[in-house]
C-alpha positions as a printed Julia matrix, in Angstrom:
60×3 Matrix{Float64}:
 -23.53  -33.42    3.46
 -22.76  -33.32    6.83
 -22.34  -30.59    9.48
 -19.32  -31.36   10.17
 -17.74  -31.03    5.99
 -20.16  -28.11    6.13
 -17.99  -26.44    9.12
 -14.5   -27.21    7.79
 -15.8   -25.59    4.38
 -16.64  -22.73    6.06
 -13.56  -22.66    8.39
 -11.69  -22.8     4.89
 -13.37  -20.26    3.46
 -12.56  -17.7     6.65
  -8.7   -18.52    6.31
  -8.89  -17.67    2.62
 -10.94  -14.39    3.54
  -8.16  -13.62    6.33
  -5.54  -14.25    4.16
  -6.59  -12.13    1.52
  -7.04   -9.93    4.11
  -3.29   -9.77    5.04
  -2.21   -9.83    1.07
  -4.11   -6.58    0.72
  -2.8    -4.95    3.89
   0.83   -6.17    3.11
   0.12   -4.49   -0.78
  -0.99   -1.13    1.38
   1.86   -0.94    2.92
   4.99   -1.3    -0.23
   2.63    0.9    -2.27
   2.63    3.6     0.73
   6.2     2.62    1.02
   7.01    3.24   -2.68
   5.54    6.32   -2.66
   7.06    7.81    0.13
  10.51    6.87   -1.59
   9.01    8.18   -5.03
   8.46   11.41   -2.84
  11.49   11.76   -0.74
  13.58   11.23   -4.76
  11.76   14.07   -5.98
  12.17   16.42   -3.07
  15.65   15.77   -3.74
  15.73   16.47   -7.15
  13.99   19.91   -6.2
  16.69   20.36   -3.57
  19.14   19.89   -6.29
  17.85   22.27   -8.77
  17.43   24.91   -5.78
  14.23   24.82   -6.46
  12.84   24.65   -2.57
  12.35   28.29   -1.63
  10.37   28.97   -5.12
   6.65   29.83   -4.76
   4.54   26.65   -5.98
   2.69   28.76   -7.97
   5.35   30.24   -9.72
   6.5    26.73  -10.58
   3.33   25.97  -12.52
């Protein structure tokens, strides 16, 4: 082999890394999104039941 297929291998290997990188960060962020959301619905949904000035305890 020679140096030079050597480097572009490993030059093609770093963009995969990278870009796996950036799939996993993009993933982060709609799961933190869709959680937020997920948490936002239910603090309605306690809002709705007038649930919000209960004791947390007491709601156990």
């Amino acid at each position: 082999m020679t140096t030079t297929n050597l480097i572009e291998k490993r030059k093609h290997i770093e963009q995969r890394k990278n870009r796996l990188k950036q799939m996993e960060a993009t993933l982060n962020t709609q799961m933190r999104r869709q959680r937020t959301r997920r948490l936002i619905e239910l603090g309605g949904l306690v809002s709705k039941a007038k649930l919000e000035d209960w004791n947390s305890n007491s709601l156990f």
